[in-house]
mmJSON file of the N, C-alpha and C atoms, coordinates in Angstrom:
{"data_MODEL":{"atom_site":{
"group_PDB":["ATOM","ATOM","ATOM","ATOM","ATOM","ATOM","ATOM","ATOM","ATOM","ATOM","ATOM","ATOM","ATOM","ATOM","ATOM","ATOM","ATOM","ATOM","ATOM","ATOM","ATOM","ATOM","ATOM","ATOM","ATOM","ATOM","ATOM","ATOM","ATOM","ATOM","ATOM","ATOM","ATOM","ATOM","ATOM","ATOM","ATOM","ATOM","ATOM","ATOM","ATOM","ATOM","ATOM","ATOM","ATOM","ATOM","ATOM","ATOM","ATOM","ATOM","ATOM","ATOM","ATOM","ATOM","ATOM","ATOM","ATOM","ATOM","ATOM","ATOM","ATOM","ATOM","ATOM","ATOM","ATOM","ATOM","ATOM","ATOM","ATOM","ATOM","ATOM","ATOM","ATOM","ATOM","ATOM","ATOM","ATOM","ATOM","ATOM","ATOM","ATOM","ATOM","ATOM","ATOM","ATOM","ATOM","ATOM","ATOM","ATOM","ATOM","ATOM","ATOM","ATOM","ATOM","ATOM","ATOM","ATOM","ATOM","ATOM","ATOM","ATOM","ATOM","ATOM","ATOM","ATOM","ATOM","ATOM","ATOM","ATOM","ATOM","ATOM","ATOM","ATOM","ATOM","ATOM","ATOM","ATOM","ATOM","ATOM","ATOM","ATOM","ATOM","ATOM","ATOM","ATOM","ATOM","ATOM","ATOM","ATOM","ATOM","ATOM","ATOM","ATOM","ATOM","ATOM","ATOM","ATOM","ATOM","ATOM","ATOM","ATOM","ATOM","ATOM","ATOM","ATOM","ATOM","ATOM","ATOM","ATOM","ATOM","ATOM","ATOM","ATOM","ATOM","ATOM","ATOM","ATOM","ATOM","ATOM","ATOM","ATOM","ATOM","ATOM","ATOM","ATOM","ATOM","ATOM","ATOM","ATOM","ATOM","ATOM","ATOM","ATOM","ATOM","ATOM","ATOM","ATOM","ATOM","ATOM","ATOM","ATOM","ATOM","ATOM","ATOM","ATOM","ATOM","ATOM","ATOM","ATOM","ATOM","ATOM","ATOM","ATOM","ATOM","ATOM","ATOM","ATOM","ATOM","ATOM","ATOM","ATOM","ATOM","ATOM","ATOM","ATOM","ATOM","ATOM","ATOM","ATOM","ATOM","ATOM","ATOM","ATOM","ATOM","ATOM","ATOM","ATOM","ATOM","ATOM","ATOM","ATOM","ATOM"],
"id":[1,2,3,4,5,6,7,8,9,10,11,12,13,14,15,16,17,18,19,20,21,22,23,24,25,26,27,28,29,30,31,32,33,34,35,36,37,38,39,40,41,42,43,44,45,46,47,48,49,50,51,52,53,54,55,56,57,58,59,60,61,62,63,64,65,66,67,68,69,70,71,72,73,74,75,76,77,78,79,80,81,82,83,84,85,86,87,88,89,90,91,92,93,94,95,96,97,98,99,100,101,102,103,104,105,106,107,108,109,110,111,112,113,114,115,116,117,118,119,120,121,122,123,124,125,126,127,128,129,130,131,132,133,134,135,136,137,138,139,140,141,142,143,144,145,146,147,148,149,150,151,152,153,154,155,156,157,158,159,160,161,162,163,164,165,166,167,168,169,170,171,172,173,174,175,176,177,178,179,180,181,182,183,184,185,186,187,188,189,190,191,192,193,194,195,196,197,198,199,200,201,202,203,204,205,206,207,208,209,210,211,212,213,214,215,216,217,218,219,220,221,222],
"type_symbol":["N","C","C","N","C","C","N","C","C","N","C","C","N","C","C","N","C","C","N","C","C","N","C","C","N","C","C","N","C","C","N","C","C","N","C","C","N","C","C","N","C","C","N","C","C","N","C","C","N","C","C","N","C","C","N","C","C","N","C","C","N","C","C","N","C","C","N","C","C","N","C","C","N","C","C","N","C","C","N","C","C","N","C","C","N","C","C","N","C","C","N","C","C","N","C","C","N","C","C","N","C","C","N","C","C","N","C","C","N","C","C","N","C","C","N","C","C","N","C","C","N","C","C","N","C","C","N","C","C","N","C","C","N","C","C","N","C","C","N","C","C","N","C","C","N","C","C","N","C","C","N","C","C","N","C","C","N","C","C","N","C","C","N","C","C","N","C","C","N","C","C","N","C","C","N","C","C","N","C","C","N","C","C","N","C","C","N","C","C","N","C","C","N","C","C","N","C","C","N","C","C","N","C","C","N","C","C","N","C","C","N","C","C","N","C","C","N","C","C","N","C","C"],
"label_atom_id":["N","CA","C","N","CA","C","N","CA","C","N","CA","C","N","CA","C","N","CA","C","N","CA","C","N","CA","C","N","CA","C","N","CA","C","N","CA","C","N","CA","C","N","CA","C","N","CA","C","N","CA","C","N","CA","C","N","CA","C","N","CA","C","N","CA","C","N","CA","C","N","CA","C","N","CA","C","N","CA","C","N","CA","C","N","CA","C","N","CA","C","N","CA","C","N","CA","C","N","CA","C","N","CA","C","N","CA","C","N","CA","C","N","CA","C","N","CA","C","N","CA","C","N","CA","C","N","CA","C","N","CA","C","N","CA","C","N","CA","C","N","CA","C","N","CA","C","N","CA","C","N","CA","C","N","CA","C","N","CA","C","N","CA","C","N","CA","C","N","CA","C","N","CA","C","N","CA","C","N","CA","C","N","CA","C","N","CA","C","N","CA","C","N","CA","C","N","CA","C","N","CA","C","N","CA","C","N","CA","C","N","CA","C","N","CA","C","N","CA","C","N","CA","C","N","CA","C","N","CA","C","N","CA","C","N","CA","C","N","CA","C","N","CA","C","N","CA","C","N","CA","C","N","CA","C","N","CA","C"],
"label_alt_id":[null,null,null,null,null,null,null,null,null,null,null,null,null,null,null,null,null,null,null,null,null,null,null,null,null,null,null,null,null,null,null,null,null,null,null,null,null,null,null,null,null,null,null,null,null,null,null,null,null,null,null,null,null,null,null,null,null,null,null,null,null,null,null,null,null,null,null,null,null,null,null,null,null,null,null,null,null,null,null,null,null,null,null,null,null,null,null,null,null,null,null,null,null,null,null,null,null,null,null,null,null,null,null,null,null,null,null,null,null,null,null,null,null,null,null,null,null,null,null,null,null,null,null,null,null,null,null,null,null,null,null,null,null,null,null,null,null,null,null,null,null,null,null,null,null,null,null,null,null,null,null,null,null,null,null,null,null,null,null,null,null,null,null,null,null,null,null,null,null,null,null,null,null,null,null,null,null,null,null,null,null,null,null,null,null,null,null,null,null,null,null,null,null,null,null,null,null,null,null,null,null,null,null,null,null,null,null,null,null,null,null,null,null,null,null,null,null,null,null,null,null,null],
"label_comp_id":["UNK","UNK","UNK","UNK","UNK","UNK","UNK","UNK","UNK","UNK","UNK","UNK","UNK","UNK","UNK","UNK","UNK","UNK","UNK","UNK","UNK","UNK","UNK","UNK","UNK","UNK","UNK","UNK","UNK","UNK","UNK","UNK","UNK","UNK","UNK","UNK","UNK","UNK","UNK","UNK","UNK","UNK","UNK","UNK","UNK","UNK","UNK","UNK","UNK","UNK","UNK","UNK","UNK","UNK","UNK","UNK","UNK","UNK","UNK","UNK","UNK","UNK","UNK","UNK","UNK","UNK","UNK","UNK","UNK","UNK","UNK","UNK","UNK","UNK","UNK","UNK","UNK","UNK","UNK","UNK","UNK","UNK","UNK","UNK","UNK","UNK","UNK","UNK","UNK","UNK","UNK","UNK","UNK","UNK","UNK","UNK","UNK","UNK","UNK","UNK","UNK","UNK","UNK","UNK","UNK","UNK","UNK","UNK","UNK","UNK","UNK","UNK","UNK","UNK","UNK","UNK","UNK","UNK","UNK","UNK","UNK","UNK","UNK","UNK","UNK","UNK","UNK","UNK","UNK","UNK","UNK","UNK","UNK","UNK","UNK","UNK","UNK","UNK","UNK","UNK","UNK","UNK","UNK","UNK","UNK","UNK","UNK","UNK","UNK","UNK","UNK","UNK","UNK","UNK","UNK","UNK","UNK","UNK","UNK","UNK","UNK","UNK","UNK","UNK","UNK","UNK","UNK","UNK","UNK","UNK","UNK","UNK","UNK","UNK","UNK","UNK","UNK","UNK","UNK","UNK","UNK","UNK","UNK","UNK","UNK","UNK","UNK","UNK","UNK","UNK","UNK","UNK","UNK","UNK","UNK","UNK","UNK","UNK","UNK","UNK","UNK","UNK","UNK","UNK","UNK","UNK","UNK","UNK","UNK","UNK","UNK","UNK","UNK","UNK","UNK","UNK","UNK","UNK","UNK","UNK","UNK","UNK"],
"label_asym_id":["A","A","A","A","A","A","A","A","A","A","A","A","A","A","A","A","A","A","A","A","A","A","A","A","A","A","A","A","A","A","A","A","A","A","A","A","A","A","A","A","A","A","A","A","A","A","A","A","A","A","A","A","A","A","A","A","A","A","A","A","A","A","A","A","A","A","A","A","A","A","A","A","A","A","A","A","A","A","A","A","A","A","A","A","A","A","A","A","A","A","A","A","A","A","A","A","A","A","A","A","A","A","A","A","A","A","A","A","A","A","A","A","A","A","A","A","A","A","A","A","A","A","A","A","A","A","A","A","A","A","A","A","A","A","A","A","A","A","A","A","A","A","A","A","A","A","A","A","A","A","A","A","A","A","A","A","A","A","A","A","A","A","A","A","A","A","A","A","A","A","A","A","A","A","A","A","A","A","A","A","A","A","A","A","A","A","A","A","A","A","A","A","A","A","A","A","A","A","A","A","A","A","A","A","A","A","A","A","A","A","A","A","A","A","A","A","A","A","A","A","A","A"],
"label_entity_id":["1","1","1","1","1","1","1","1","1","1","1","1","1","1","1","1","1","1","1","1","1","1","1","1","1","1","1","1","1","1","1","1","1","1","1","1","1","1","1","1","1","1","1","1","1","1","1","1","1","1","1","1","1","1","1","1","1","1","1","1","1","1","1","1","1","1","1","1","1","1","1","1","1","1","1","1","1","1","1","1","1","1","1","1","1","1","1","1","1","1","1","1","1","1","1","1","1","1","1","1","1","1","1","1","1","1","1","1","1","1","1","1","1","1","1","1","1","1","1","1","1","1","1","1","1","1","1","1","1","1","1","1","1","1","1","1","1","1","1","1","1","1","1","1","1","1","1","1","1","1","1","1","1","1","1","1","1","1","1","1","1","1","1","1","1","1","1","1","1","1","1","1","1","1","1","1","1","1","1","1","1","1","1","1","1","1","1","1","1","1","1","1","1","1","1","1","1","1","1","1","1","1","1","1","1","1","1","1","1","1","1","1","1","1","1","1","1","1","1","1","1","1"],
"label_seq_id":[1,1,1,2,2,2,3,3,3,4,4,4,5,5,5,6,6,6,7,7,7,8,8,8,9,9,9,10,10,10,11,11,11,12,12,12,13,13,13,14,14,14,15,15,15,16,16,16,17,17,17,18,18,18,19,19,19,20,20,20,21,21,21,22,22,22,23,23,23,24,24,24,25,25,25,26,26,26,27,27,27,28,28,28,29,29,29,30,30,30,31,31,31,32,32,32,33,33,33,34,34,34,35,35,35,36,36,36,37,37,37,38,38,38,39,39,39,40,40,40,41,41,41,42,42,42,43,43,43,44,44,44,45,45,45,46,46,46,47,47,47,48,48,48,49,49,49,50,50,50,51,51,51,52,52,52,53,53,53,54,54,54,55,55,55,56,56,56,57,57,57,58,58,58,59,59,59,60,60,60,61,61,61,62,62,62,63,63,63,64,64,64,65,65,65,66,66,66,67,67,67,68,68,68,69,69,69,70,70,70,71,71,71,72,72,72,73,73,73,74,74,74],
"pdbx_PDB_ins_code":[null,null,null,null,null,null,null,null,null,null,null,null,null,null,null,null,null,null,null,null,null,null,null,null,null,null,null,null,null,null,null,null,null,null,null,null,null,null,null,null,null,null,null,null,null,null,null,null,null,null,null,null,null,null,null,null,null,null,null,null,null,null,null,null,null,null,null,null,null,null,null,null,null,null,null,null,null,null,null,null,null,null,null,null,null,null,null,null,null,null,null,null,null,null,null,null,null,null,null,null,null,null,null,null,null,null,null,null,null,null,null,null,null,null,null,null,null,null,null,null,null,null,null,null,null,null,null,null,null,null,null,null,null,null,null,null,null,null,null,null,null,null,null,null,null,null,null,null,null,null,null,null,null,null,null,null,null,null,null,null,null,null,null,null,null,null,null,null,null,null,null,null,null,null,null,null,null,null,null,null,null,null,null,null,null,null,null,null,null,null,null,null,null,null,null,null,null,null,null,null,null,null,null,null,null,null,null,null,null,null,null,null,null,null,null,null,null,null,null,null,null,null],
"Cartn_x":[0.838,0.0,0.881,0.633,1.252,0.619,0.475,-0.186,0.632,0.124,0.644,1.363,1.225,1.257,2.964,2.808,3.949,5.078,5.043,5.499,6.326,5.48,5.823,7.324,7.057,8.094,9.246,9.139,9.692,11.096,10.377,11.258,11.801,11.131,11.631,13.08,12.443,13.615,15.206,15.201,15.986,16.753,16.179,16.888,17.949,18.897,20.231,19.788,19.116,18.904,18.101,18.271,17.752,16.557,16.414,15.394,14.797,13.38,12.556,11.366,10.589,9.671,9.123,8.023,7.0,6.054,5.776,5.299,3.936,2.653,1.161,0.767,1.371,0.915,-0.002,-0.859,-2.001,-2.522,-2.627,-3.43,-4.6,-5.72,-7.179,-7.698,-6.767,-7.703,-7.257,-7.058,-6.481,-7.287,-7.321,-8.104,-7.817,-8.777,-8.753,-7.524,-7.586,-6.934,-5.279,-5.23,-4.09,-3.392,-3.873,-3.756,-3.132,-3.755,-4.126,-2.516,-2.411,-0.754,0.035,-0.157,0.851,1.694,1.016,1.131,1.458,1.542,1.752,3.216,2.918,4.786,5.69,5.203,5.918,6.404,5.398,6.233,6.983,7.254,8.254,9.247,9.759,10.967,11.831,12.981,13.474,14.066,13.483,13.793,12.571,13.03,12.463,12.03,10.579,9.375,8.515,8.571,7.542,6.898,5.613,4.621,4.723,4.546,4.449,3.413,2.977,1.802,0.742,-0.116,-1.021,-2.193,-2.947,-4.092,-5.054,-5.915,-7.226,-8.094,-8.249,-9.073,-8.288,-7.162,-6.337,-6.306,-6.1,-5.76,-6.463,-8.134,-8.902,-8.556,-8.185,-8.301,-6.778,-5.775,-4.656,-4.667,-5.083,-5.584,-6.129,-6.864,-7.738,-7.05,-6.86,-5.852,-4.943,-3.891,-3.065,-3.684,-4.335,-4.981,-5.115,-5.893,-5.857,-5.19,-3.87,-3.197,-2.098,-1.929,-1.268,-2.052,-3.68,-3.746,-4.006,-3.808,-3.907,-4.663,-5.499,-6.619,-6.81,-5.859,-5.598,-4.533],
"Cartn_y":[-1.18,0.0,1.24,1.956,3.311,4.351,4.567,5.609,6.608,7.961,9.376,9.344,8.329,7.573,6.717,5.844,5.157,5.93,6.94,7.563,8.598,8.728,9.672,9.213,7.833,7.452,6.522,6.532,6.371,7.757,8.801,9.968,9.958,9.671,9.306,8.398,7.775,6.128,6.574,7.773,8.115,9.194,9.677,10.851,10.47,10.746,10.375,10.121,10.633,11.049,9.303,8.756,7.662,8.505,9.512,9.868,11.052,10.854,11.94,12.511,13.788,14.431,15.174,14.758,14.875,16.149,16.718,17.712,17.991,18.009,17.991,19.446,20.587,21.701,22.069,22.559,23.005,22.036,20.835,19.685,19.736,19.642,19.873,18.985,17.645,16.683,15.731,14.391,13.045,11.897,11.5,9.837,8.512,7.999,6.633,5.98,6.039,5.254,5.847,6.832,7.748,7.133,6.924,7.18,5.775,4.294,3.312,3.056,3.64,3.291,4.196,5.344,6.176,4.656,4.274,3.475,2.413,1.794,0.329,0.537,1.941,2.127,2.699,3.441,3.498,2.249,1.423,0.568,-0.502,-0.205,-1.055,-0.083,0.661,2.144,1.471,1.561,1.537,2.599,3.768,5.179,5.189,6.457,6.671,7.96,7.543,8.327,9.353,10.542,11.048,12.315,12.374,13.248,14.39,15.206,16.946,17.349,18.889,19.892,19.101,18.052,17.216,18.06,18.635,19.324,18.454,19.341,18.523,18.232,18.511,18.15,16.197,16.491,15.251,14.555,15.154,13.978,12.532,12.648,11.435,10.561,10.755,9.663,8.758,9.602,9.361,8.18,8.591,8.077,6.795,6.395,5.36,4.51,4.709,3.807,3.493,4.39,3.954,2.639,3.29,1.618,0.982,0.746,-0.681,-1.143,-0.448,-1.175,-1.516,-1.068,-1.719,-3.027,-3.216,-4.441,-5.46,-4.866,-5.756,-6.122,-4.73,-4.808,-4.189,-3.771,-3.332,-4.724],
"Cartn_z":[0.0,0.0,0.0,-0.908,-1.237,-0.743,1.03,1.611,1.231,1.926,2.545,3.402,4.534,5.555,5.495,4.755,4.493,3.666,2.687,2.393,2.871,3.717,5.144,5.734,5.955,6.787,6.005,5.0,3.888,3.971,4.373,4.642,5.438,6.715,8.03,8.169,7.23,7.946,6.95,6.175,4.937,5.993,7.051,8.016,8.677,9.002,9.533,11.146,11.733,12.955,13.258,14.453,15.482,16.409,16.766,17.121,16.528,16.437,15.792,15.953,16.316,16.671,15.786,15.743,14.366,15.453,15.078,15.413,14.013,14.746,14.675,14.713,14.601,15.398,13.715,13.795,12.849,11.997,12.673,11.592,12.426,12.055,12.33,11.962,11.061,10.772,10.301,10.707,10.248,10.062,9.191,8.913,9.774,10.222,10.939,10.127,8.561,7.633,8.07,8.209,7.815,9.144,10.612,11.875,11.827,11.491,11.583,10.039,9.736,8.747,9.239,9.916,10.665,11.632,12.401,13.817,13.384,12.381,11.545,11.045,10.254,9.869,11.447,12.18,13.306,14.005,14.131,14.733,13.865,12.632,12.076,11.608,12.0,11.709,13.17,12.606,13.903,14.753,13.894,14.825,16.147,16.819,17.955,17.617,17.339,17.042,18.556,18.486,19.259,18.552,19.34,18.779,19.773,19.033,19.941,19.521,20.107,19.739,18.954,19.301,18.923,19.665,18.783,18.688,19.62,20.196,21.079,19.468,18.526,17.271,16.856,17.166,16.284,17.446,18.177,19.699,19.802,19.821,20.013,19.028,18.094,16.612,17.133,17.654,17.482,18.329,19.956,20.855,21.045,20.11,19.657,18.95,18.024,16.841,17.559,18.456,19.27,20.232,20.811,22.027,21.03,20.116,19.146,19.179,18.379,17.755,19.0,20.342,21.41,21.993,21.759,22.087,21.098,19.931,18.636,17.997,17.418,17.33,15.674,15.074,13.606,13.065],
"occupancy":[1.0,1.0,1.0,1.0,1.0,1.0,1.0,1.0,1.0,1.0,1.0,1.0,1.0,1.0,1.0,1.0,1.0,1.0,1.0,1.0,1.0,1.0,1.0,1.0,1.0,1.0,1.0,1.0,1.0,1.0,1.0,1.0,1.0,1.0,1.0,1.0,1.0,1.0,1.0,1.0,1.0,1.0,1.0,1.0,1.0,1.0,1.0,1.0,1.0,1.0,1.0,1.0,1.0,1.0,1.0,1.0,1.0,1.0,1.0,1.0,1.0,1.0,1.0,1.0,1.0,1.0,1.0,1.0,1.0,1.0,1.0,1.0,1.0,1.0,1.0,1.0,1.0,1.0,1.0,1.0,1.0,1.0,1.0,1.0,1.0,1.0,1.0,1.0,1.0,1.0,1.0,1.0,1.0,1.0,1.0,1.0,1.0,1.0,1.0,1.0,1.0,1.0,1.0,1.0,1.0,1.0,1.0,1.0,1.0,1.0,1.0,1.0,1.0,1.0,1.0,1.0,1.0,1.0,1.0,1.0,1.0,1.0,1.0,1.0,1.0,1.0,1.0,1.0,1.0,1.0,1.0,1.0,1.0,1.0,1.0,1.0,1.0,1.0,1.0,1.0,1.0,1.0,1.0,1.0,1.0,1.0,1.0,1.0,1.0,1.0,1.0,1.0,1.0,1.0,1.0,1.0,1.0,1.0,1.0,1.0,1.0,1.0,1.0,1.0,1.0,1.0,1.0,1.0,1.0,1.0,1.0,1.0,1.0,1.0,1.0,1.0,1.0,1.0,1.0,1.0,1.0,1.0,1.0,1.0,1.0,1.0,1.0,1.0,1.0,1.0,1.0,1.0,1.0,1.0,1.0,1.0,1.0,1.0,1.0,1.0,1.0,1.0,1.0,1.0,1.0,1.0,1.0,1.0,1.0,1.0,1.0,1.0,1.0,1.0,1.0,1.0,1.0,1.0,1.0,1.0,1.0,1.0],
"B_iso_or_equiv":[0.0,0.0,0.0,0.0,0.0,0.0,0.0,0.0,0.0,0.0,0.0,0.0,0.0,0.0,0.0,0.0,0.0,0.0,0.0,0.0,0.0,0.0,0.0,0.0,0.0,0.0,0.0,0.0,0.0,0.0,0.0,0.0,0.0,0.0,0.0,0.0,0.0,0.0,0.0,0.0,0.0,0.0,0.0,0.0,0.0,0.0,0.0,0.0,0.0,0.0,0.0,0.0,0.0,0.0,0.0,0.0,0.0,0.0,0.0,0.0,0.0,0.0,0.0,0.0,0.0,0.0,0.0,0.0,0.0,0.0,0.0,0.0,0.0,0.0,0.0,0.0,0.0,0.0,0.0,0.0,0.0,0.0,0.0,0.0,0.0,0.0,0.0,0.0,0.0,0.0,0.0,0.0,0.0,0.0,0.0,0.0,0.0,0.0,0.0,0.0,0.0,0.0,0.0,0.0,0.0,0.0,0.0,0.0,0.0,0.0,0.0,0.0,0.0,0.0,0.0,0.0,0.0,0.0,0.0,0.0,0.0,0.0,0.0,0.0,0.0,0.0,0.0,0.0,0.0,0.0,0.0,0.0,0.0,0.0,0.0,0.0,0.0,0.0,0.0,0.0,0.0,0.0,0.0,0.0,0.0,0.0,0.0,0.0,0.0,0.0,0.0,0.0,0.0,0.0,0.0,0.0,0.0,0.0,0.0,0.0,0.0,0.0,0.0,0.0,0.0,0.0,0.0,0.0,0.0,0.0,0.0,0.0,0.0,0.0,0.0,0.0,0.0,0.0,0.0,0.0,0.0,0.0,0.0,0.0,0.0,0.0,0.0,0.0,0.0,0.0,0.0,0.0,0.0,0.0,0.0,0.0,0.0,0.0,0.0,0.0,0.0,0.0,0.0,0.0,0.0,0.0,0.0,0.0,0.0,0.0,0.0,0.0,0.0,0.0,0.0,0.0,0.0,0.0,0.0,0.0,0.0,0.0],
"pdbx_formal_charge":[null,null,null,null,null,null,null,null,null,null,null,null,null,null,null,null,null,null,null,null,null,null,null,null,null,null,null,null,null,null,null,null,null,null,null,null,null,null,null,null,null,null,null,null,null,null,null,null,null,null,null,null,null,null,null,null,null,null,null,null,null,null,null,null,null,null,null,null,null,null,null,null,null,null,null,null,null,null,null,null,null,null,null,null,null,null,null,null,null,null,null,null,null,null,null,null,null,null,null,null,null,null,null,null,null,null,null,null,null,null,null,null,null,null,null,null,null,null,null,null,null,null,null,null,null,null,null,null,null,null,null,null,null,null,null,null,null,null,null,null,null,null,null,null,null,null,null,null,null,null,null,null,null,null,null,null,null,null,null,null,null,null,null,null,null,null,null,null,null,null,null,null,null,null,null,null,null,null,null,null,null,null,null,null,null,null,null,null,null,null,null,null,null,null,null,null,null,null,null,null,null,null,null,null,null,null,null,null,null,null,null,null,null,null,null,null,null,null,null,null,null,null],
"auth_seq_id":[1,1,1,2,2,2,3,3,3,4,4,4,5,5,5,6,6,6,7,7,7,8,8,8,9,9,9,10,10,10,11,11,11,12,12,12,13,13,13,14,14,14,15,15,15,16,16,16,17,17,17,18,18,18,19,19,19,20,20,20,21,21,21,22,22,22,23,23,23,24,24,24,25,25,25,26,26,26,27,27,27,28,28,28,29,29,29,30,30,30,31,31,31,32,32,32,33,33,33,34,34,34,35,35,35,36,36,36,37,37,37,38,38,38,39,39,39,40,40,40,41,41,41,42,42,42,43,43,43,44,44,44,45,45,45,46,46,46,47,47,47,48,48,48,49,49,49,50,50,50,51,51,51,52,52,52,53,53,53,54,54,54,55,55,55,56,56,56,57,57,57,58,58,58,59,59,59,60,60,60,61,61,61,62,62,62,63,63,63,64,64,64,65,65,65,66,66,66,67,67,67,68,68,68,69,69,69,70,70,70,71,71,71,72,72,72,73,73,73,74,74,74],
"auth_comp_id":["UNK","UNK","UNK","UNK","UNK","UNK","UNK","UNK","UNK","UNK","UNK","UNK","UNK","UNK","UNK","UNK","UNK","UNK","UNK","UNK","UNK","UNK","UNK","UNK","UNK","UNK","UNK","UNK","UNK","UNK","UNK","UNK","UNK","UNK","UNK","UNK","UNK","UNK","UNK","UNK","UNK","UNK","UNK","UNK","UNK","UNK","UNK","UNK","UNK","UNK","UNK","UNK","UNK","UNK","UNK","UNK","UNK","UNK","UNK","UNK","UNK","UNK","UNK","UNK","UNK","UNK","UNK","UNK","UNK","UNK","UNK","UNK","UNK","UNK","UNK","UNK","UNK","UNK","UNK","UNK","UNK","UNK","UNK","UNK","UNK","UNK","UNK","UNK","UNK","UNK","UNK","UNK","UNK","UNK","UNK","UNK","UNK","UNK","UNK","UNK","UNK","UNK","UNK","UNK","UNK","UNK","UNK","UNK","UNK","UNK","UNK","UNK","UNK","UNK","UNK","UNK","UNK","UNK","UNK","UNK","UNK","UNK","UNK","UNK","UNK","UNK","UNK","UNK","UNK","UNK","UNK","UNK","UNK","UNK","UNK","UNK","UNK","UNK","UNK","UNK","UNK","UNK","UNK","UNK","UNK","UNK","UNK","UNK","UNK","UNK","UNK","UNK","UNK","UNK","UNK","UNK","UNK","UNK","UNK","UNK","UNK","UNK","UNK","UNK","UNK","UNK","UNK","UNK","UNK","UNK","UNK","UNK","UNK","UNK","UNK","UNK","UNK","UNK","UNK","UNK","UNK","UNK","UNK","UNK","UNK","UNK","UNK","UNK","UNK","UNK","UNK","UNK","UNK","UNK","UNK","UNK","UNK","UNK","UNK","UNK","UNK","UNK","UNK","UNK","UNK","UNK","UNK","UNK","UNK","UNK","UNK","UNK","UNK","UNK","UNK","UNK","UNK","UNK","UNK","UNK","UNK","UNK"],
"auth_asym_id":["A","A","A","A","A","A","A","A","A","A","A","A","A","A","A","A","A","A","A","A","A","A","A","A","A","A","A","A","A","A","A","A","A","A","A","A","A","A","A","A","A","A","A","A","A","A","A","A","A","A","A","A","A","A","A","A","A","A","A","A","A","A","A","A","A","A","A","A","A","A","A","A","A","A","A","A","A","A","A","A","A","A","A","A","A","A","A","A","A","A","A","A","A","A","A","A","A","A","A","A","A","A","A","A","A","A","A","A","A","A","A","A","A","A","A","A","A","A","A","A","A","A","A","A","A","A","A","A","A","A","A","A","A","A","A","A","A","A","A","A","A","A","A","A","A","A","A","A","A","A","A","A","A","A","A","A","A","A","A","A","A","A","A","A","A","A","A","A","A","A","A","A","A","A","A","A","A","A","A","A","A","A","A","A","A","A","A","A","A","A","A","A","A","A","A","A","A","A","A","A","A","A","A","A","A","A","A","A","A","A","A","A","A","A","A","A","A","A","A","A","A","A"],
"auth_atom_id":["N","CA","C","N","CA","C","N","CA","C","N","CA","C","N","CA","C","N","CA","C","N","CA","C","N","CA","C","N","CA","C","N","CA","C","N","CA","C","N","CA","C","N","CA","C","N","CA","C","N","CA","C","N","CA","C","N","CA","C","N","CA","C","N","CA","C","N","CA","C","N","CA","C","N","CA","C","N","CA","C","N","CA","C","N","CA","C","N","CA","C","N","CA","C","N","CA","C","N","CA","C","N","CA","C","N","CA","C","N","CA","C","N","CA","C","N","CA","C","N","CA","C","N","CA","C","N","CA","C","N","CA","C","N","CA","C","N","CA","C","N","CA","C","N","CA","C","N","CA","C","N","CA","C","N","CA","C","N","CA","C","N","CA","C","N","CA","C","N","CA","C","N","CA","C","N","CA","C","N","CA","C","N","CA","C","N","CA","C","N","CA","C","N","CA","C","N","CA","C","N","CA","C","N","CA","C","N","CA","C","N","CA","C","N","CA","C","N","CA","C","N","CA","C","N","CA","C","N","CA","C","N","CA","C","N","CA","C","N","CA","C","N","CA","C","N","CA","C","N","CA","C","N","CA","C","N","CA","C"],
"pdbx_PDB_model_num":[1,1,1,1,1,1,1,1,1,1,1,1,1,1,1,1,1,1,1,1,1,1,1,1,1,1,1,1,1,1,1,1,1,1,1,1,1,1,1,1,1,1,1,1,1,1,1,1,1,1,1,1,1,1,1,1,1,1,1,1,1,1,1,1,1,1,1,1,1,1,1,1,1,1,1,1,1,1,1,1,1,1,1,1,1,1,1,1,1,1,1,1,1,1,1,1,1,1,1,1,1,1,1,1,1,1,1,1,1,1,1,1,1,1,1,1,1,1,1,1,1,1,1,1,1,1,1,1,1,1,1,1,1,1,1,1,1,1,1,1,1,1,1,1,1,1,1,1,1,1,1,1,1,1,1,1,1,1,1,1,1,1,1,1,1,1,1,1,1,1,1,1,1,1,1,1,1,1,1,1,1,1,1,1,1,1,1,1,1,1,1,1,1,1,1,1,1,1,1,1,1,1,1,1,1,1,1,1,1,1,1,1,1,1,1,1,1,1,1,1,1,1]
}}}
């Protein structure tokens, strides 16, 4: 699958840097889909991923997909 998503980190994993902070500040809006391959390619990167300035709009989606996919549910 050729997401936005995977592509994304396609960039990511190309960065010299082992740790990295993705910063959310003015996104107002992310897809279950988008959230749900964000978290699929994160955890197969072997960088060290964190999220900053994650909007109260983006927060719940993120939130969610996250618990899923920690109890294995995507």
């Amino acid at each position: 699958m050729n997401s936005v998503a995977s592509t994304f980190f396609e960039e990511i994993n190309n960065l010299p840097e082992d740790e990295i902070k993705i910063s959310f500040e003015n996104i107002i809006f992310i897809s279950r889909s988008f959230a749900q391959e964000y978290f699929i390619q994160k955890n197969k990167t072997e960088k060290i991923i964190t999220e900053i300035n994650i909007p109260e709009e983006v927060s719940p989606i993120l939130e969610i997909v996250e618990r899923s996919f920690k109890i294995g549910g995507i």
